[in-house]
PDB file as gemmi writes it, atoms N, CA and C in Angstrom:
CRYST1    1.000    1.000    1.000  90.00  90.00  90.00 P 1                      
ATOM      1  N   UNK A   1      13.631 -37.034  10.419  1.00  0.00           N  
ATOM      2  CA  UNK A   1      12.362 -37.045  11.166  1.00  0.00           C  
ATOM      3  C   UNK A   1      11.472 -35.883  10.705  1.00  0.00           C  
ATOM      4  N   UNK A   2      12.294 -34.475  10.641  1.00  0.00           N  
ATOM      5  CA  UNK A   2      11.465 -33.381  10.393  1.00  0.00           C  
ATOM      6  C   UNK A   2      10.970 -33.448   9.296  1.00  0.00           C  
ATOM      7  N   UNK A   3      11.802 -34.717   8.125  1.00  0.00           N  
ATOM      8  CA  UNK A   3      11.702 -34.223   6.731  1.00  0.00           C  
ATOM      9  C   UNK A   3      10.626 -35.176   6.709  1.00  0.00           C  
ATOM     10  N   UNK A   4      10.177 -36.483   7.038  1.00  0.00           N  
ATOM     11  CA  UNK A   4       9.083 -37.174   7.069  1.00  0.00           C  
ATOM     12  C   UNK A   4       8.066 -36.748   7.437  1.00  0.00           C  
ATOM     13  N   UNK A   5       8.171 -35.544   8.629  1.00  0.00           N  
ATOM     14  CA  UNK A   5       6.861 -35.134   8.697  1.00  0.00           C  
ATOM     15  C   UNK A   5       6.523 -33.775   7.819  1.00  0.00           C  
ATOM     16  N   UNK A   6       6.996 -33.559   7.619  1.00  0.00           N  
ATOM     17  CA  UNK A   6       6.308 -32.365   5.953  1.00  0.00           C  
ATOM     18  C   UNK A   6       6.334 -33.199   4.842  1.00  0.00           C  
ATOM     19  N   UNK A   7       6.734 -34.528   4.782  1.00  0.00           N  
ATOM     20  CA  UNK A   7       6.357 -35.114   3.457  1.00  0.00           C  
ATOM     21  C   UNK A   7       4.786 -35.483   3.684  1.00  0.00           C  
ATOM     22  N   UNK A   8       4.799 -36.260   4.590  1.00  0.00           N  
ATOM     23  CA  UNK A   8       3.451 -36.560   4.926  1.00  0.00           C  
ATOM     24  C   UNK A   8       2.365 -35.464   5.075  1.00  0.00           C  
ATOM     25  N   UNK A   9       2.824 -34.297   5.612  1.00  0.00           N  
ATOM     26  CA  UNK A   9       2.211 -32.992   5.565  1.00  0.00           C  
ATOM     27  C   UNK A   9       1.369 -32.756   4.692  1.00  0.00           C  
ATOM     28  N   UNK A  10       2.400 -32.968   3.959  1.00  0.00           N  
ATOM     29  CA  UNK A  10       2.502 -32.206   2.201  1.00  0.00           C  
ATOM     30  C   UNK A  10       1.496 -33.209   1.160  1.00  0.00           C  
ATOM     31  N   UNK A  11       1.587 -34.665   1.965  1.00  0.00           N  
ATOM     32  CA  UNK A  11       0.939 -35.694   0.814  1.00  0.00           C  
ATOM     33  C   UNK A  11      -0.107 -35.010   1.417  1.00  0.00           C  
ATOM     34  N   UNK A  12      -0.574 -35.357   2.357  1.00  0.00           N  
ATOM     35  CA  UNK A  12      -2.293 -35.017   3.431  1.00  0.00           C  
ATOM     36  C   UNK A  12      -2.989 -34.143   2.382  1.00  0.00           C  
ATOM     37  N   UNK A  13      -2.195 -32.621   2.433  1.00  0.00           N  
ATOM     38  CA  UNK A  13      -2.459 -31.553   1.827  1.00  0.00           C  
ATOM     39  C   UNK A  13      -2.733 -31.261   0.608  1.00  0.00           C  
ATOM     40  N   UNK A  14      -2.267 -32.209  -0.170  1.00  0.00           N  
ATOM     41  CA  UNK A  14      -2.713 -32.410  -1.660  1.00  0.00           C  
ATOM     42  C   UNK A  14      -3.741 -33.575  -1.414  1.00  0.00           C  
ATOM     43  N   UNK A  15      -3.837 -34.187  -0.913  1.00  0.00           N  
ATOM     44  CA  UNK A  15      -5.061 -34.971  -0.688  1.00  0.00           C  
ATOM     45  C   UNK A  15      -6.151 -34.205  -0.517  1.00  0.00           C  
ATOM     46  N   UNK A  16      -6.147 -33.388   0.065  1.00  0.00           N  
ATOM     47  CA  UNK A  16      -7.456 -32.695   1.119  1.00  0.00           C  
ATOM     48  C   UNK A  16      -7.700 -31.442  -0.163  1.00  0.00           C  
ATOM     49  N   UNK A  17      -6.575 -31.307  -0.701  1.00  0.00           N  
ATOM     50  CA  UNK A  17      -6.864 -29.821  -2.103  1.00  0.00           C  
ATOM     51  C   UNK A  17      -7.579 -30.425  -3.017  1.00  0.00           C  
ATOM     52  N   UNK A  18      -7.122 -31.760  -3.408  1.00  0.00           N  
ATOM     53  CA  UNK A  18      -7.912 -32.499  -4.786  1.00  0.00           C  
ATOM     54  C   UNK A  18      -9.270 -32.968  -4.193  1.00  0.00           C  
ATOM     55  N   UNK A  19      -9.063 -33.255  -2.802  1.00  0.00           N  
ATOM     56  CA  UNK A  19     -10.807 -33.862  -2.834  1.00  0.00           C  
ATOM     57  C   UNK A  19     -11.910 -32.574  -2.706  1.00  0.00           C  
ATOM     58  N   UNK A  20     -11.402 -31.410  -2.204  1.00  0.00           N  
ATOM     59  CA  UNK A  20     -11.886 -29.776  -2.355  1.00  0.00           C  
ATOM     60  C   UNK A  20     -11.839 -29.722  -3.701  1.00  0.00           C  
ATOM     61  N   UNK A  21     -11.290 -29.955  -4.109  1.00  0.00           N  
ATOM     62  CA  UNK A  21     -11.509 -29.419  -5.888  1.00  0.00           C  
ATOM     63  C   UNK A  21     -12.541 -30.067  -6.646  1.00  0.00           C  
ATOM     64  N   UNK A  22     -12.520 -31.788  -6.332  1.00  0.00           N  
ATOM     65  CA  UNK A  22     -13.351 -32.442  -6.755  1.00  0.00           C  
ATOM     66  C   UNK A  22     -14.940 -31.703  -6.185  1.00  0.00           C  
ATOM     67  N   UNK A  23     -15.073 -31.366  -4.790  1.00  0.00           N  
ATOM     68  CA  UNK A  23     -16.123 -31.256  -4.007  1.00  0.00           C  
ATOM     69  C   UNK A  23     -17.155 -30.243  -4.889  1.00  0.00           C  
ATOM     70  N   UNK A  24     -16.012 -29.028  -5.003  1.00  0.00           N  
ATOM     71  CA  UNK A  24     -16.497 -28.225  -5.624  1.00  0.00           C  
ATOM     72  C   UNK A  24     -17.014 -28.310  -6.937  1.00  0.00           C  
ATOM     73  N   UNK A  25     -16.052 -28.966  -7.787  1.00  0.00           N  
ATOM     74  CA  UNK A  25     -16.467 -28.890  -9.221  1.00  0.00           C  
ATOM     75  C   UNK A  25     -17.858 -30.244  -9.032  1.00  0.00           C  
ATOM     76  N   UNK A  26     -18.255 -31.202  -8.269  1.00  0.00           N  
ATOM     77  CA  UNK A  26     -19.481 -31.500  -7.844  1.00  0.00           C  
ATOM     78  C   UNK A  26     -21.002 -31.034  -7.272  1.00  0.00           C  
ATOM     79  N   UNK A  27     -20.377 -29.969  -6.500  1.00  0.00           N  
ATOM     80  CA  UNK A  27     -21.366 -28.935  -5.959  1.00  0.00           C  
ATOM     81  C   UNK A  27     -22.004 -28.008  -7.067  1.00  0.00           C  
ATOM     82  N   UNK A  28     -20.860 -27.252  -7.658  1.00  0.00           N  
ATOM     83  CA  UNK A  28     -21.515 -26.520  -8.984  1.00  0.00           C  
ATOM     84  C   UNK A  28     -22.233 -26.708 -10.018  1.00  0.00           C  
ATOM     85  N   UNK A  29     -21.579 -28.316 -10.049  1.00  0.00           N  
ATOM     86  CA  UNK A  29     -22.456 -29.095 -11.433  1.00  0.00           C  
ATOM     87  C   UNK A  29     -23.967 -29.225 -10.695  1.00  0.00           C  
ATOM     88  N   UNK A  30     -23.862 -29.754  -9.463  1.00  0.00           N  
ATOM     89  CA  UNK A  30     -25.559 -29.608  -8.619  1.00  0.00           C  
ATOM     90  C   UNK A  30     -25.969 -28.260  -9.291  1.00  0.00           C  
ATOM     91  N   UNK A  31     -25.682 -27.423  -8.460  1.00  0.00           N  
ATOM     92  CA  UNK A  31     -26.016 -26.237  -8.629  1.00  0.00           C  
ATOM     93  C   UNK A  31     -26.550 -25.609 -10.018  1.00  0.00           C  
ATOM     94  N   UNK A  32     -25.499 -25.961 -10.813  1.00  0.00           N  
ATOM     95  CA  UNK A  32     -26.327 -26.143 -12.349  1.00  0.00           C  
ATOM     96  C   UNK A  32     -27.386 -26.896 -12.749  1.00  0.00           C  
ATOM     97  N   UNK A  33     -27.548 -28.149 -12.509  1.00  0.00           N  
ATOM     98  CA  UNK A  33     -28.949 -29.015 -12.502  1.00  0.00           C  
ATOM     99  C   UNK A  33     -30.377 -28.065 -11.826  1.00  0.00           C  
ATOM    100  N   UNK A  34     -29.842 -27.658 -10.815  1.00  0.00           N  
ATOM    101  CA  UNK A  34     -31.025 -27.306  -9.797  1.00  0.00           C  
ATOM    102  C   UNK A  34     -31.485 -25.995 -10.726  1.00  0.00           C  
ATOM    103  N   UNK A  35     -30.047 -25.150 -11.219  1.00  0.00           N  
ATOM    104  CA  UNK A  35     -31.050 -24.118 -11.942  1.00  0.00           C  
ATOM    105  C   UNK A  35     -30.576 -22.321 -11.541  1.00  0.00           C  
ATOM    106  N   UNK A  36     -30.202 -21.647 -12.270  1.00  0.00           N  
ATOM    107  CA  UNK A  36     -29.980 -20.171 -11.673  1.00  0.00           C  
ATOM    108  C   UNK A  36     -30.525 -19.819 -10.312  1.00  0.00           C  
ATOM    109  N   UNK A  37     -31.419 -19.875 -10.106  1.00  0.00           N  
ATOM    110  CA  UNK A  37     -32.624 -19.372  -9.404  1.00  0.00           C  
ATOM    111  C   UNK A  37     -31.953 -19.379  -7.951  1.00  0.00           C  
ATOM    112  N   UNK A  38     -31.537 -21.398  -7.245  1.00  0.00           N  
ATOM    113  CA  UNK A  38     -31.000 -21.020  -5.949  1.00  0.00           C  
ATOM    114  C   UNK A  38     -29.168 -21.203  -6.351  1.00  0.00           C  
ATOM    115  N   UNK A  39     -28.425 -20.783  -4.881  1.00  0.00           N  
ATOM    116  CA  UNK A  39     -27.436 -21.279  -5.136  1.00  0.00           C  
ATOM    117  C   UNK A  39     -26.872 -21.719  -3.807  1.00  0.00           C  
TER     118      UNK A  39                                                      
END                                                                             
C-alpha cells in the first residue's frame, strides 16, 4: 500500500518537474523574442 503510494508520488513528481522544465525553457525562449530590455 505504502509502496503504491510513493510510486505514484514519485510518477506525479516527475510529471510536474518535466512540465516545469518544459515551462521554463518556454518562458525564456519568450523572453528572448521579446528582447533584453524586459524580463
Amino acid at each position: 500500500m505504502v509502496l503504491m503510494l510513493a510510486t505514484i508520488a514519485g510518477g506525479v513528481y516527475l510529471i510536474i518537474l518535466d512540465w516545469a522544465e518544459r515551462r521554463d525553457a518556454a518562458f525564456q525562449h519568450e523572453a528572448r523574442k521579446i528582447g533584453p530590455g524586459r524580463r
